[in-house]
C-alpha atoms as a printed R data frame, in Angstrom:
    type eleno elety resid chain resno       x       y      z
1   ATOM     1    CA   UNK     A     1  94.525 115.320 54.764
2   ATOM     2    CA   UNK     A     2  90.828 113.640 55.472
3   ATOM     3    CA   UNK     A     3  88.240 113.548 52.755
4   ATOM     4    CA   UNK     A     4  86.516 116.167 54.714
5   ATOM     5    CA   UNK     A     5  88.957 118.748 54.952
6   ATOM     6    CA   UNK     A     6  89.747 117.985 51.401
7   ATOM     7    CA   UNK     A     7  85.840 118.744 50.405
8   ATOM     8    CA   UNK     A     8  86.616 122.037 52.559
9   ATOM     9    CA   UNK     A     9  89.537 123.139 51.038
10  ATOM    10    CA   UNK     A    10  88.414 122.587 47.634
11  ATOM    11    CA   UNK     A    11  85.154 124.624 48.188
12  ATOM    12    CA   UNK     A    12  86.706 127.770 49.724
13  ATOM    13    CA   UNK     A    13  89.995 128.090 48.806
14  ATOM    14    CA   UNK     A    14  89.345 129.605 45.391
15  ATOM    15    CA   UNK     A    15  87.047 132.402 47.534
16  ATOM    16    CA   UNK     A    16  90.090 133.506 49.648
17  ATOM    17    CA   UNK     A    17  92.014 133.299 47.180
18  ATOM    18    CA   UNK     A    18  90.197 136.439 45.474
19  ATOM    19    CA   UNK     A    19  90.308 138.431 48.735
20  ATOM    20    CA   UNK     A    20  94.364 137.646 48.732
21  ATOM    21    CA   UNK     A    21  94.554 135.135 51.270
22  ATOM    22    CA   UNK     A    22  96.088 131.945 51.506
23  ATOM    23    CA   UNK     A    23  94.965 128.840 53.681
24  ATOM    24    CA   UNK     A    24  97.870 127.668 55.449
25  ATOM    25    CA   UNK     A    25  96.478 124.801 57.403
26  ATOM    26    CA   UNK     A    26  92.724 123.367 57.696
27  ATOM    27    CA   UNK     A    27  91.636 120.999 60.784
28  ATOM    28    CA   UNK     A    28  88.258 119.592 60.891
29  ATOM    29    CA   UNK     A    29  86.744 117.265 63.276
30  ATOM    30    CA   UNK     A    30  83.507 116.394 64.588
31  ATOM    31    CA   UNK     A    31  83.172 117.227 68.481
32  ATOM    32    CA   UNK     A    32  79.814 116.439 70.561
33  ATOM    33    CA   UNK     A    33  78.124 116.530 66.955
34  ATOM    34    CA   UNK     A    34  79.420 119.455 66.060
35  ATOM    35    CA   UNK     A    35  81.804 120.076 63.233
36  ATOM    36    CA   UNK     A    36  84.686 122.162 64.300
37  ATOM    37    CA   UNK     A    37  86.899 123.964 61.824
38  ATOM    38    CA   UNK     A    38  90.234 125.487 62.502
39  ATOM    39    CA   UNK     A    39  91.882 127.653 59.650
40  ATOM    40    CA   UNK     A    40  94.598 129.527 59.854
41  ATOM    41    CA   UNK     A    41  95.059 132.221 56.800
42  ATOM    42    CA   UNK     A    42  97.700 134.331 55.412
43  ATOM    43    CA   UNK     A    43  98.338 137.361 53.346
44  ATOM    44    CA   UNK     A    44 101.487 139.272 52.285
45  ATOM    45    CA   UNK     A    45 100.198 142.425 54.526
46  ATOM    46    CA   UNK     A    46  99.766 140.291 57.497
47  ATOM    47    CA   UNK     A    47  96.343 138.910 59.056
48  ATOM    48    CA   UNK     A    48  93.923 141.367 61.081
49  ATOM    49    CA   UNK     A    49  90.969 140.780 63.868
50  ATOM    50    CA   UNK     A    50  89.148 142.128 60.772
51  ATOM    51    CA   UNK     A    51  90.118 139.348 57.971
52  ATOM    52    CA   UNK     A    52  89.763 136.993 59.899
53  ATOM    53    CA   UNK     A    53  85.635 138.696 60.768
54  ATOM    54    CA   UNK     A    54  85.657 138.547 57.157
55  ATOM    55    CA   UNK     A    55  86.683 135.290 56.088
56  ATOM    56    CA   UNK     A    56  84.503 134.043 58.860
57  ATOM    57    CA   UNK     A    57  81.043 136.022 57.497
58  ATOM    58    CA   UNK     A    58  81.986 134.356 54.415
59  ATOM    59    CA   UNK     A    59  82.805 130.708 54.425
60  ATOM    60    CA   UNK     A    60  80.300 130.056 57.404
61  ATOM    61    CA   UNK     A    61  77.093 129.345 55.210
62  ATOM    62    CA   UNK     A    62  79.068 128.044 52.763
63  ATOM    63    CA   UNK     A    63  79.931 125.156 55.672
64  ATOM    64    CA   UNK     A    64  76.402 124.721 56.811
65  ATOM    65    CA   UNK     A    65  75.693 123.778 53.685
66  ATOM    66    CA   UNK     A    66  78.845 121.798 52.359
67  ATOM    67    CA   UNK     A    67  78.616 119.643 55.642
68  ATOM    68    CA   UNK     A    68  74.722 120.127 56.110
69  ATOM    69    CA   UNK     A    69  74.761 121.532 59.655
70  ATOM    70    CA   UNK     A    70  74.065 124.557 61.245
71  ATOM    71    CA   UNK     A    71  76.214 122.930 64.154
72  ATOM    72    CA   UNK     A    72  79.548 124.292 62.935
73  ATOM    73    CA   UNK     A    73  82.022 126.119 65.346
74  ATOM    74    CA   UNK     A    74  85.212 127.739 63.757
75  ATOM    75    CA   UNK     A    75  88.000 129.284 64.608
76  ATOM    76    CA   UNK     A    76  90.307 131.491 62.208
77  ATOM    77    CA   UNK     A    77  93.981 132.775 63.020
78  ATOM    78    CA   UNK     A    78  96.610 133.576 61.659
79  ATOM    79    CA   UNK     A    79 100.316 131.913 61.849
80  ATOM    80    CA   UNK     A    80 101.583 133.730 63.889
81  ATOM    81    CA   UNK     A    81 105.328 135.295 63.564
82  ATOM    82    CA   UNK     A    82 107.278 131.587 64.621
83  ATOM    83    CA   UNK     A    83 105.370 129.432 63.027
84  ATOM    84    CA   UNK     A    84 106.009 125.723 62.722
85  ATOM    85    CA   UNK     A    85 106.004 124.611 59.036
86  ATOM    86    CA   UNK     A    86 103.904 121.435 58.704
87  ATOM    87    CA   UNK     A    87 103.456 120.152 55.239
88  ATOM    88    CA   UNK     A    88 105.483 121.607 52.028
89  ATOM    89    CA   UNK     A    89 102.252 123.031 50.661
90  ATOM    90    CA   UNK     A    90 103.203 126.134 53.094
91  ATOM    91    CA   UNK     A    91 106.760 126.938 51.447
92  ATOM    92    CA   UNK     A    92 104.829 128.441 48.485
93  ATOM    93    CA   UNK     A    93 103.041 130.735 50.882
94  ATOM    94    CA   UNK     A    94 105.235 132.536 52.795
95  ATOM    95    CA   UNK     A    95 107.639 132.739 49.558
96  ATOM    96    CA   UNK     A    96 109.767 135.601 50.212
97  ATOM    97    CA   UNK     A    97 109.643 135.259 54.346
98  ATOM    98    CA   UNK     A    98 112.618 134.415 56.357
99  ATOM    99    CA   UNK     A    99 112.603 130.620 57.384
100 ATOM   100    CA   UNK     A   100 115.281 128.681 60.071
101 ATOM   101    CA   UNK     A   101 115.716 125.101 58.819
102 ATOM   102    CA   UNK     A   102 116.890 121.728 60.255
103 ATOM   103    CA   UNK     A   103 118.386 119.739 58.021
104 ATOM   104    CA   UNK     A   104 118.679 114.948 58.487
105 ATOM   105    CA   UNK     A   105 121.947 114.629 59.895
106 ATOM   106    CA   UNK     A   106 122.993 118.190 60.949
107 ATOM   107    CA   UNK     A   107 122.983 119.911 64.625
108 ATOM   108    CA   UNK     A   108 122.677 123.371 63.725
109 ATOM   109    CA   UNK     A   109 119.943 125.391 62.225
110 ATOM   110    CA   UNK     A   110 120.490 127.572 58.546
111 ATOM   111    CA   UNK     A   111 118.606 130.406 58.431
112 ATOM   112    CA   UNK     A   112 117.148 132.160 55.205
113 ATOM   113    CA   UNK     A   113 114.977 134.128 52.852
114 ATOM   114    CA   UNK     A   114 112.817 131.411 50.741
115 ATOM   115    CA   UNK     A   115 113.535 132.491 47.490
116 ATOM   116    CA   UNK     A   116 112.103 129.847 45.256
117 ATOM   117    CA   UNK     A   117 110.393 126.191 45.834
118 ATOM   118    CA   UNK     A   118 108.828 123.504 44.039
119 ATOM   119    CA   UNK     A   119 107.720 120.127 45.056
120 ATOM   120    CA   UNK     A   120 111.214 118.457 45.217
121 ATOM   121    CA   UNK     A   121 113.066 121.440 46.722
122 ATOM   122    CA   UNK     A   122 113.086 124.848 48.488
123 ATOM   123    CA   UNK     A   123 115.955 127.976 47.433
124 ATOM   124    CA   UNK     A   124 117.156 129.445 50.459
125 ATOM   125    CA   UNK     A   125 118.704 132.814 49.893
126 ATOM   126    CA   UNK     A   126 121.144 134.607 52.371
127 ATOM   127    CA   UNK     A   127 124.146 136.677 52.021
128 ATOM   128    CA   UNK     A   128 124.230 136.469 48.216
129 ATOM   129    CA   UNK     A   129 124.631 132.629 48.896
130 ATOM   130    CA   UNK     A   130 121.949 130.532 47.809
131 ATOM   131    CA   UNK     A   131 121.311 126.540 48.878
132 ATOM   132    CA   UNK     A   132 119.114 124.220 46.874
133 ATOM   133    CA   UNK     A   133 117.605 121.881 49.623
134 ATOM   134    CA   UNK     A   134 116.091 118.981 48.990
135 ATOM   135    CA   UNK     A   135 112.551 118.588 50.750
136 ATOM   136    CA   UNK     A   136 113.379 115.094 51.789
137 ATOM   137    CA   UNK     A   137 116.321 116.529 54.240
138 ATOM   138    CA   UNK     A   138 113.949 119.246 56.151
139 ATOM   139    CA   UNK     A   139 113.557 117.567 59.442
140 ATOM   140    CA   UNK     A   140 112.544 121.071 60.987
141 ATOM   141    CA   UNK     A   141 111.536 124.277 59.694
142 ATOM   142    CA   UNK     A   142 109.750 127.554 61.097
143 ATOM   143    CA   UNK     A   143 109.446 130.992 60.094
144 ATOM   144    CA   UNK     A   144 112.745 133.119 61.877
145 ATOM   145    CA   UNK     A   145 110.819 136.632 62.221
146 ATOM   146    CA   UNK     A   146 114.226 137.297 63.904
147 ATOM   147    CA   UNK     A   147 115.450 137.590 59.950
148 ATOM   148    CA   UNK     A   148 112.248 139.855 59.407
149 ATOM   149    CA   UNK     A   149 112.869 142.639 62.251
150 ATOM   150    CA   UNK     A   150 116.855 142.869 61.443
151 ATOM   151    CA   UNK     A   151 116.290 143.810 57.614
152 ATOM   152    CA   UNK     A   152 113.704 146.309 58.691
């Protein structure tokens, strides 16, 4: 993570946090001097056109002044129903989702409920079976809403 999006993070995470949203992944970058923010959120209930209105009425001064420009575009989403996980700071958040995962070594994927993780390793739940999986052997892993819209 740059120093930048660190400074970012730092600053608004703790306000999201209080509305019940978590920040999945943080990009910034400056473009054509302007600083350019992507965020992508997530809560439990799922992400509306009106969190993210919200989120974005309330971190945007907070920017202009933590980067001391008005010249700040930004762009808030949400992560969508297959997304890609990219750093094991995510597992924590969608605790409780289904997740497909490609293990080093193996050809086929092993789908699951993520019932517990820490920093070394992620619980993956299904059929009353339960794997203990070492973060070091995720090569792949994305969210399986296929999992989701069977148990419903």
């Amino acid at each position: 993570m740059k120093e930048i999006e660190k400074k970012i993070l730092d600053d608004i995470e703790p306000l999201l946090k209080e509305m019940g949203i978590s920040i999945v992944e943080l990009n910034a970058a400056v473009v054509k001097k302007t600083f350019t923010i992507r965020l992508v959120i997530f809560q439990d209930q799922g992400v509306t056109l009106k969190d993210c209105e919200a989120v974005h009425r309330i971190i945007q001064p907070r920017l202009e002044l933590l980067l001391e420009s008005r010249d700040t575009s930004m762009e808030i989403t949400s992560p969508g129903i297959d997304r890609r996980i990219k750093s094991n700071r995510e597992y924590p958040i969608f605790k409780g989702k289904a997740l497909k995962i490609l293990l080093e070594g193996e050809s086929e994927w092993k789908s699951g409920w993520i019932r517990d993780c820490s920093e070394d390793s992620l619980v993956l739940e299904q059929d009353d079976k339960e794997w203990n999986i070492p973060m070091n052997t995720i090569r792949k892993a994305k969210l399986d809403y296929t999992m989701e819209a069977r148990q419903k």
